[in-house]
N, C-alpha and C positions, 0 to 999 in steps of 0.2 A: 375413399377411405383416407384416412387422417393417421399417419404416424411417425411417432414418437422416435428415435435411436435414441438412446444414451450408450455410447460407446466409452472403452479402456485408452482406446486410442487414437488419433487423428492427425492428418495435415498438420506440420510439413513434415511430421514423422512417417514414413511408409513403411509397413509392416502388411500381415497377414488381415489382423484384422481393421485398421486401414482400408486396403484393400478390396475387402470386401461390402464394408461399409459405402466407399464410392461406386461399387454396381450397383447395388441395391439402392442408390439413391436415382441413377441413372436408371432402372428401370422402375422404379416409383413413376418415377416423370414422364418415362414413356407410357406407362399405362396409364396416365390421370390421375394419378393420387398427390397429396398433398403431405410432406415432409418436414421435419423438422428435427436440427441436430445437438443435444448438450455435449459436450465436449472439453476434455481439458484444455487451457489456454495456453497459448506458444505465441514466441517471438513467428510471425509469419504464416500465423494459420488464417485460410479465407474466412470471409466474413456470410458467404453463400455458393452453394456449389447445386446442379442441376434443379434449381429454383426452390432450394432448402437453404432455410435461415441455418447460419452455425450461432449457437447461445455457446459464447468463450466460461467457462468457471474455473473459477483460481486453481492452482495447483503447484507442486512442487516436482523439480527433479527429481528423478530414479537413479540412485546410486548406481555407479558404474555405466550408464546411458545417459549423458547431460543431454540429450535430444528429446530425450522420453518422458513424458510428464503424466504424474500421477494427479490426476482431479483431488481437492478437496472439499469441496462444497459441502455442505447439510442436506438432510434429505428434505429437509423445509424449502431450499433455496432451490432444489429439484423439483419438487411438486408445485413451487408458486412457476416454472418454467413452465411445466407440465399443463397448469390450471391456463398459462396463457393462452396455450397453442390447443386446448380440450383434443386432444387426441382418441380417434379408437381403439388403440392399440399401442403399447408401448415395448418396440425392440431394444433389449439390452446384449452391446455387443461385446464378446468375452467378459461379461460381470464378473468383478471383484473388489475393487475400493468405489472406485463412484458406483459402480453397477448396482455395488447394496444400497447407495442412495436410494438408486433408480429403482429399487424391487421396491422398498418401502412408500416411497413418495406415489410410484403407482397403487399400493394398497390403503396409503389413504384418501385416496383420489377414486377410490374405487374403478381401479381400469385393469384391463388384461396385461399381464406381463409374458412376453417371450424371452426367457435366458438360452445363448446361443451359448454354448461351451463350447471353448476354444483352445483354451491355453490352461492345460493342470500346470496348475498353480504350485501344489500339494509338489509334486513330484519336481518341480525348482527348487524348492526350500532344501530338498534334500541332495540335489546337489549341488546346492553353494553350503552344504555343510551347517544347516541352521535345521539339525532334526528337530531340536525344542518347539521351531513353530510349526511342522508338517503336521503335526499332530491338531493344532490351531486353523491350519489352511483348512485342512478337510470338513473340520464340524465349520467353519466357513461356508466352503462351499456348498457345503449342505443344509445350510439356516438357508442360505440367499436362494438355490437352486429349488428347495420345497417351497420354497413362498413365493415362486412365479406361480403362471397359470400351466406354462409348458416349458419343457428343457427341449432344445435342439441339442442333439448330440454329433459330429459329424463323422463316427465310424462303428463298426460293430463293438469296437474294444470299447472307445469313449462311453458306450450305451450300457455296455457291464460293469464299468467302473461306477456310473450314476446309478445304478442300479443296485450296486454294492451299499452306495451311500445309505440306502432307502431312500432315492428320489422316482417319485412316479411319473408317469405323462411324458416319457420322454418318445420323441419321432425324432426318426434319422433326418439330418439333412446337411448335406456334403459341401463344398465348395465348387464352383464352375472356373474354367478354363478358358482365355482368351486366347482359342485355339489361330488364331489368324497372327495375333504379335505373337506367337511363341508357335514358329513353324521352322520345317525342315532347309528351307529357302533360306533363312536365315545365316546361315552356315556361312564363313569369312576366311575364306584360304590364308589372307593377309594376316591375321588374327591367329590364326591356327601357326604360322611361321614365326610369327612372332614370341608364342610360347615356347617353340621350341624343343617338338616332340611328337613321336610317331602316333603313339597313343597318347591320349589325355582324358586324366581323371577329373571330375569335374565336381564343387561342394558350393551350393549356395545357401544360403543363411546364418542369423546371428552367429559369431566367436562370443561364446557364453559354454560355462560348465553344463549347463540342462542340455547343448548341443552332440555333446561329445567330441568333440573335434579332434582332439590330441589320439582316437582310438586308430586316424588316419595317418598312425605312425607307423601302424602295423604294414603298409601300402610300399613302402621303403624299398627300393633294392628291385622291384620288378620290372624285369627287363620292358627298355623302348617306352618308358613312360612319365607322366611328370603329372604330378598333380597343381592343379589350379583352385584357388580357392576364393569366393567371390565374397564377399561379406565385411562386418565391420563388430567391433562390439566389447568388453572390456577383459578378455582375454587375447585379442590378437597379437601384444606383445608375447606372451609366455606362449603362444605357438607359434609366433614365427621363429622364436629359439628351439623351441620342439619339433619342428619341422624346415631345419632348411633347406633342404631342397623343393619345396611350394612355392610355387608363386603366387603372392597375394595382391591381387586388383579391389580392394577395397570395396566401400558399399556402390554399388550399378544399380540404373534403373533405368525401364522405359525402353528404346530401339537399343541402347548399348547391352543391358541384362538380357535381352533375347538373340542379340549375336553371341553372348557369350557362351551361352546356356545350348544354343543350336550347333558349335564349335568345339563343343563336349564331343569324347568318342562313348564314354559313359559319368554316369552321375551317382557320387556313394552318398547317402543320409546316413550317419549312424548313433544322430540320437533315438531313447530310447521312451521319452517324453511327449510324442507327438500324438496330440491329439485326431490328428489329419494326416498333412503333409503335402502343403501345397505347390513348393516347389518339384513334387514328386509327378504331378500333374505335368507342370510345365515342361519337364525335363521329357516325359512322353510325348506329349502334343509336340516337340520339337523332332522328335522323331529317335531320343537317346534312351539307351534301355538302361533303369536301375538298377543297383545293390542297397538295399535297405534291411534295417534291421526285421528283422519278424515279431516286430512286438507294437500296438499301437496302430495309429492311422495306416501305415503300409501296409496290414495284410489287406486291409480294404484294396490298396490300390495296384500293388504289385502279384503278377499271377505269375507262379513261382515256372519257368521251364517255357514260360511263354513271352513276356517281357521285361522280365528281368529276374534278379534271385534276393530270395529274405536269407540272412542268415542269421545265425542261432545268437538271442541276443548275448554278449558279452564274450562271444569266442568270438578274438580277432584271428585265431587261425582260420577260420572258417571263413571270415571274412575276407582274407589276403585270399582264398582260396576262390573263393567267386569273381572277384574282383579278377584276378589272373587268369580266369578262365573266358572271360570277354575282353581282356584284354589282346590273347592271344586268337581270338577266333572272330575275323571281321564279318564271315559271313552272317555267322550268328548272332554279334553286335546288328548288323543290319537289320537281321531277321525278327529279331526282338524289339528293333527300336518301331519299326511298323507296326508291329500287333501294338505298341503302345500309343503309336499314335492313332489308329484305328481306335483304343479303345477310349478314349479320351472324347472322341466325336459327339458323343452323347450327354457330353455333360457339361454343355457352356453355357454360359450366363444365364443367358434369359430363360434357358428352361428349368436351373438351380432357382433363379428368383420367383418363376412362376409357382414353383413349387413353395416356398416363402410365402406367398399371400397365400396359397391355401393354408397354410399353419395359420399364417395370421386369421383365417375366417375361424378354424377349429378352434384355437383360444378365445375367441368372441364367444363363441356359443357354449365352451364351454365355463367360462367366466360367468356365465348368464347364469346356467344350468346351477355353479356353486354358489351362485348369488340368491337362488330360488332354494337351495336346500338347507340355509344357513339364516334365511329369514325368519325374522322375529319380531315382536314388539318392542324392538330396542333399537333404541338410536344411535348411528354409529356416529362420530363427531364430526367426519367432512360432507356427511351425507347429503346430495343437493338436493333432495327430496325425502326429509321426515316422513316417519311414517308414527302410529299413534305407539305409546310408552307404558311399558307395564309398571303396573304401582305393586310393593311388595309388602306385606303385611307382617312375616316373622324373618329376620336376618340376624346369622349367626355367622362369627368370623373366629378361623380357623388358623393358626400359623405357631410362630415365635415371638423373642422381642421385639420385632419390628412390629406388627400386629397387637401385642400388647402396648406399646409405646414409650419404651424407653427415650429417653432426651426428650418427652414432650410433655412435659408438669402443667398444669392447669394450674390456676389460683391458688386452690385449695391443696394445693401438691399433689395432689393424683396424677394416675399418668392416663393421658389420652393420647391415642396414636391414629394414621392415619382412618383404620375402620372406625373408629369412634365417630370420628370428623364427619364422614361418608354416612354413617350413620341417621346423623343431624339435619345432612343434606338432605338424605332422601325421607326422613321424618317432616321434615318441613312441607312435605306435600299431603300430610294428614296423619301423621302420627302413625310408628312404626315401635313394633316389641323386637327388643336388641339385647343379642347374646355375645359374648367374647370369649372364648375359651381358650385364647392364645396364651401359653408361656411363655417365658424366657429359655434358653437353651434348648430347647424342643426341637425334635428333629423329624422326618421321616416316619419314624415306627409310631409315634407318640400322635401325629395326625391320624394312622390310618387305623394308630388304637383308642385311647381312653375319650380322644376329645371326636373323632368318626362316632363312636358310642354314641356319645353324650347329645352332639348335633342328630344323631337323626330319632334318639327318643324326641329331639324340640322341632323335630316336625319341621322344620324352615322351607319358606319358600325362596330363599337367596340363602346362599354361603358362599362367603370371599377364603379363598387360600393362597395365601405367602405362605412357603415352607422350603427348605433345602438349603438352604445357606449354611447353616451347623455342619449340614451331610459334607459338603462339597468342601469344606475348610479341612476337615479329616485328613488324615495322611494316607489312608488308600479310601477307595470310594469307587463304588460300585454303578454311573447314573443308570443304566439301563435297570437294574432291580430297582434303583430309587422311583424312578420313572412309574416304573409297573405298579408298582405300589400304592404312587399318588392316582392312578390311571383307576385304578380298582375303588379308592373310596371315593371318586369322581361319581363313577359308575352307578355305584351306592347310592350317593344322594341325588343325582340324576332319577333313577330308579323309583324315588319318594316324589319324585313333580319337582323336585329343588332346582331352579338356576345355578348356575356356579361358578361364582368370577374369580378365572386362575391369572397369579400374576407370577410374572417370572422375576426371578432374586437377581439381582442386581451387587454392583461392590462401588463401592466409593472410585472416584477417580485419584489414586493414588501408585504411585510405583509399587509397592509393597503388593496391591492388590493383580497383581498383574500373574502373580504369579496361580492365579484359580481362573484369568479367563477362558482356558479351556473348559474345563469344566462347568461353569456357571453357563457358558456359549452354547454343550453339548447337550445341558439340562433342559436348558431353554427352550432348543427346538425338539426334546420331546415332549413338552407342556404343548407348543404349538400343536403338532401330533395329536395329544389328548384330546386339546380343544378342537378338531378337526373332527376326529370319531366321535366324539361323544355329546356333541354341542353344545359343549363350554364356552362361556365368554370370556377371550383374554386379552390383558393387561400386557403386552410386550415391553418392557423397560427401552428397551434395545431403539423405539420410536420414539423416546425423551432420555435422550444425552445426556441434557443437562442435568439431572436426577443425580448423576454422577459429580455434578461443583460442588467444594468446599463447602459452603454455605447453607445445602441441603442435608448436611451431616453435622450431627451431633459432638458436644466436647469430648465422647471417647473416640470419634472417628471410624465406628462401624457402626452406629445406628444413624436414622434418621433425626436431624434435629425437631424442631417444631415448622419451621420453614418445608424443611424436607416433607415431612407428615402432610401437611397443609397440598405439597404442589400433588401428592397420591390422592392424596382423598378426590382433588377439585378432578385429577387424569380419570380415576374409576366414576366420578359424576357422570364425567362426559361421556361413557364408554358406556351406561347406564340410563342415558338420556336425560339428567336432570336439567330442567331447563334453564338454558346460561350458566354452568357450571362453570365455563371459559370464562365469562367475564367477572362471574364471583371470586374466582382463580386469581384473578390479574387484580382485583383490588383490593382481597385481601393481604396477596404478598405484597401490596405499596403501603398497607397499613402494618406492617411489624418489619421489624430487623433481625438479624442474626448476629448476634454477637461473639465473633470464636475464641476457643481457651487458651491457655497458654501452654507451651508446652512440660513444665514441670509439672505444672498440676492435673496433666493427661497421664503424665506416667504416677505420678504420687494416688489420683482418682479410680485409674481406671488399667493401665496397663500392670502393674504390680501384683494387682488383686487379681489380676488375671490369672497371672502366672502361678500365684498362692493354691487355687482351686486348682488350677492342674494338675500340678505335684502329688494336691493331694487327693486327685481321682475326685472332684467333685465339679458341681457344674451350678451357673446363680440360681438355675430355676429349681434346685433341688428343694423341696419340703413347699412351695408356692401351688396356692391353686389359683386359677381364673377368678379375673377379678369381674365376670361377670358370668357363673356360671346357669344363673335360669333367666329368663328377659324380665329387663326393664322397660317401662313402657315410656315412649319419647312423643311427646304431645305437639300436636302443630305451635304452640304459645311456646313453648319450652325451646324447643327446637328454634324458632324463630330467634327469641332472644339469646341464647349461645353461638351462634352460626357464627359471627365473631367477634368470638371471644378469645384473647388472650395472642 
């Protein structure tokens, strides 16, 4: 087998998942398989590690971790990786910034994706105090984590949480234990004299607010005891003032992290973000019993009265309480620290990784199995094997001003917008009867009423829907009703024999616009959704970025200009199978320019008027009908000769 990692993180940064990534590549190798690793770039990461190529992709520093490098690459510059190495299978480790390359670059590559969920994300944001984006993290994680083939989850809590999301398919699958470097043998009298204390508490990982570190304030004052804290990270200034009586030995790894760790009398975790907990692991295989919180990867790992105790998350009295209770009782530290290393026995490496290729086999077949229920006479665009293309004879498009085609004037001053364009295209293969029933201002209720009506008395056997952009600009906004809504007239003309190509709303690349990426992000993947149940063909914006350049937007700067129009129409071609749609794409934007306005006359044009109609409760597409409300018939000659025009 042939796979893929696209990992969050790598060499020479070591982390969890890190970590994890070099077993699984070391057991790749041992069992015959063939690897390959994209990976953010760093001063001093290898360039091959257990007979796996590392591909370096640019990236930038992570505030407050100058070690930590966040990948930037395109999911184009992913998938041409991906296309090098033809993988069976693509593991994506902890996915989040590159990881969504890695989901997308694998769907248009047509391959199996495994997202391992690692590190909530979601529940960071919230505590470095940035709630505005948790709300962002999560419909995040949940575009990227639905658009694998499988979610590895690594605990019962993580598996509820995905679950919560509405993510399906998800299989547990834990983390293993290098039960031999992390052993009771370990243990350094030297070490242990050197700290300077009969008991010792013991804390390894990041100094970071998602850690909780500062809760090990509560720990203070108990007789015979000193905490130790092993780690590194952009709070360990304001906790060594918060803590001084700690002693902190900074980031350890390798034979020194396993004497320190084995030198523990006991070990506290008390963040409450832990998808796992894999120092939790180590700390038992060394033979030290926990105090963790009981929330998160710990109840997996800690058996409460056996080796070690959860306490209640966010009572630190309860916490000083456990913690003082092993502190004062060795037998029981003993007793407890056995049953953890006993129980750890079962779960090292090679049998966690073995467990790994069977997911890997189960995403294979089931990739196959969606790939067989989702087949059609339609071309998908990286497809390495065409199959035959259905011709469509009545096509009606459904939406708003983007749909109707504002910013896109024809010769004659009409406005042609992307469905027009699309139109043309697929008229060019023998002539097509073509309806538009898009307004301007149109929202939600007005697709699933007048103009739903009106499409399914014309019978279509194709309907394109853009719609939701109005809804989601509103000051409160409901997506799940909107969602149900478009899902219902889907259905509908599903129901008549109609195809139906759903394209998700999109916003200009502009700061202003930043402020509806939730929303537009949360829409999105329930369109995906739709088109999943219902057998929709969709149009993912979110796989053409650059839709989002200046240049693809119009002089008010929320529509598409005629560039913009042009690059949808040639994306829905190819999504549609028109033949060379890509290369008509590419030659007709070298035959036209964009020329953008200036900024007085966006406010004197376009923003002003805006505001006018507000005030006074009125909206542009008021008193407008469709400006093509029964079809027009588009002739092979006809069609030909406009293709391009203008």
């Amino acid at each position: 087998m042939r796979v893929a990692i696209v990992t969050e993180s790598f060499l020479p940064h070591m982390n969890g998942v890190t970590g994890s990534v070099l077993q699984i590549l070391r057991h790749l190798q041992r069992r015959g398989h063939e690897a390959h690793v994209i990976a953010p770039a760093a001063v001093g990461a290898p360039t091959e590690i257990s007979g796996a190529r590392i591909e370096a992709i640019p990236s930038l520093p992570l505030p407050g971790y100058r070690h930590v490098r966040v990948g930037t690459s395109s999911a184009r510059r992913v998938a041409a990786s991906l296309a090098r190495f033809q993988p069976d299978v693509v593991h994506l480790a902890s996915p989040f910034a590159l990881g969504w390359r890695g989901v997308l670059a694998a769907e248009r590559l047509d391959l199996p994706a495994i997202a391992a969920y690692q590190t909530d994300v979601a529940a960071y944001t919230e505590r470095y105090g940035i709630a505005a984006t948790t709300g962002i993290a999560h419909t995040h994680i949940t575009r990227l984590h639905r658009r694998a083939t499988m979610t590895l989850a690594p605990s019962a809590d993580a598996a509820q949480q995905l679950a919560a999301l509405g993510i399906d398919r998800v299989r547990r699958w834990g983390r293993g234990v290098d039960a031999e470097r992390f052993h009771p043998s370990r243990r350094e009298s030297v070490l242990r004299a050197d700290w300077g204390a009969e008991v010792v508490i013991g804390y390894v990982g990041r100094l970071a607010p998602e850690k909780q570190v500062e809760d090990l304030a509560a720990l203070r004052g108990i007789p015979g005891t000193r905490l130790v804290i092993v780690g590194d990270g952009p709070s360990r200034a304001r906790l060594e003032s918060g803590l001084p009586d700690a002693l902190f030995l900074g980031h350890l790894e390798g034979g020194a992290l396993a004497a320190a760790m084995a030198s523990f009398d006991l070990f506290v975790h008390p963040g409450e973000s832990e998808t796992f907990g894999q120092t939790l692991q180590e700390a038992h295989a060394s033979g030290v019993p926990v105090v963790a919180t009981g929330r998160g990867g710990p109840l997996d790992l800690v058996r409460m009265g056996i080796d070690g105790w959860l306490y209640r998350p966010g009572d630190l009295d309860d916490l000083r309480m456990r913690v003082a209770d092993l502190a004062g009782d060795t037998r029981k530290r003993r007793a407890f620290g056995e049953a953890g290393r006993d129980a750890v026995q079962e779960r090292s490496w090679e049998s966690v990784c073995d467990q790994l290729l069977d997911h890997f086999a189960e995403a294979r077949r089931l990739h196959a199995a969606d790939s067989g229920a989702r087949a059609r006479r339609i071309v998908r665009p990286e497809s390495p094997a065409p199959v035959a293309v259905r011709r469509w004879h009545r096509y009606v498009a459904l939406g708003d001003s983007l749909t109707e085609g504002l910013c896109d004037p024809a010769p004659d001053g009409a406005l042609r917008g992307w469905a027009d364009r699309l139109a043309l295209l697929l008229a060019a293969r023998g002539g097509l009867h073509y309806a538009n029933l898009a307004i301007r201002s149109k929202r939600v209720q007005d697709l699933s009423g007048p103009q739903l009506a009106r499409a399914l008395e014309l019978r279509p056997d194709l309907v394109s829907i853009l719609i939701g952009a109005n809804d989601l600009v509103k000051r409160r906004v409901d997506v799940a009703a909107l969602a149900a809504e478009v899902e219902e007239a889907v259905r509908q003309l599903r129901g008549i024999g109609a195809d139906v190509l759903l394209v998700t709303p999109f916003l200009p690349g502009r700061r202003a616009a930043a402020l509806y990426t939730r929303r537009f992000s949360a829409f999105a993947t329930a369109l995906t959704g739709i088109a999943t149940r219902t057998g929709a063909i969709l149009i993912d914006t979110d796989l053409h970025p650059s839709l989002a350049e200046r240049p693809n937007w119009g002089e008010d700067l929320v529509h598409l200009s005629s560039r913009g129009h042009r690059f949808l129409a040639y994306r829905a071609g190819e999504m549609l199978g028109v033949p060379d749609a890509d290369a008509l794409g590419a030659l007709d934007a070298a035959m036209h320019e964009h020329e953008p306005i200036g900024a007085g006359v966006w406010w004197r044009r376009h923003a002003l008027p805006w505001v006018w109609r507000r005030l006074h409760g009125r909206a542009a597409g008021d008193g407008r009908v469709a400006k093509h409300d029964d079809y027009v018939y588009l002739g092979r000659s006809s069609a030909a000769r406009s293709a391009f025009v203008g």
